[in-house]
C-alpha positions in Angstrom: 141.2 -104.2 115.5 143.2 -107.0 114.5 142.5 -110.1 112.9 142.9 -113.8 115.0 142.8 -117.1 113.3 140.7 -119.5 115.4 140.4 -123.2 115.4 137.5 -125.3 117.3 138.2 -128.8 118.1 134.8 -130.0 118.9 134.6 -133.3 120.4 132.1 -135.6 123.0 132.7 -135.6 126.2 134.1 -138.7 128.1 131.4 -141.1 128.8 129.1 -140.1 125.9 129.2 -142.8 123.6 130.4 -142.2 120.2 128.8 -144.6 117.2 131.2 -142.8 114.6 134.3 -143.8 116.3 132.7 -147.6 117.0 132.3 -148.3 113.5 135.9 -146.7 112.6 137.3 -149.4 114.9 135.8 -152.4 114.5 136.6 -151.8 110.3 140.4 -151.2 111.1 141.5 -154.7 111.1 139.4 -156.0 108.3 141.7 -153.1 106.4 144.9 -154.4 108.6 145.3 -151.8 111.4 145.5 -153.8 114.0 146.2 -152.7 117.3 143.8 -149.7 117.2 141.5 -148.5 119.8 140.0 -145.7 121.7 138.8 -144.1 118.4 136.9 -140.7 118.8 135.6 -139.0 115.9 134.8 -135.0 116.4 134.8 -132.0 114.0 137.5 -129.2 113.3 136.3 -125.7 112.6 138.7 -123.1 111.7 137.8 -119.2 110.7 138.9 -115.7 111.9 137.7 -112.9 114.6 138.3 -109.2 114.6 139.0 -108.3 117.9 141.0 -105.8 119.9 143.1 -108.6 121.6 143.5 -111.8 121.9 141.6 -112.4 125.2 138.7 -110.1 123.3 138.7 -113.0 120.5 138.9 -115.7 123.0 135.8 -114.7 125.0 133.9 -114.4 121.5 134.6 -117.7 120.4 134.2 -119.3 123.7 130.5 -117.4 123.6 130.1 -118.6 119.9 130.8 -122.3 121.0 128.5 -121.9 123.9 125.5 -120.6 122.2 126.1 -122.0 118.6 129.1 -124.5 117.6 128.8 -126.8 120.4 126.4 -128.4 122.6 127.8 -127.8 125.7 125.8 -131.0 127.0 127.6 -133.4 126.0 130.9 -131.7 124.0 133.4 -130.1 124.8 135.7 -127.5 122.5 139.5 -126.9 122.6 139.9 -123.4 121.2 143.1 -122.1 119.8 143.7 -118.6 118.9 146.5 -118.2 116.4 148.9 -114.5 116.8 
């Protein structure tokens, strides 16, 4: 068994509107970032797996975002397993 650093990149999916990221961008210019748009606020989880191999760790986490981290109705995850 080895051990695999994962990160989770949680975010909506397209069309799901986001209130987070709204009130991000309409406070930008009044703190001069102008030019600014298309904000999209999400969440970052990061821990490890102990797994035979990599695609052993992979299909953990992508059940652990399905059934847990996420929900898979309206986000998606980007899932990176580090060597």
């Amino acid at each position: 068994m080895a051990q695999f650093p994962v990160l989770v990149e949680v975010s909506l999916r397209p069309g799901i509107a986001d209130p987070q990221g709204a009130t991000i961008e309409r406070a930008l210019p009044a703190l001069g970032f102008d030019g600014v748009d298309g904000v999209r606020v999400g969440k970052a989880i990061r821990f490890t797996v102990e797994a035979p191999d990599a695609e052993s760790a992979r299909a953990q986490v992508d059940d652990l975002c399905h059934k847990f981290l996420t929900n898979p109705v309206i986000e998606d995850a980007k899932v990176t397993i580090g060597p």
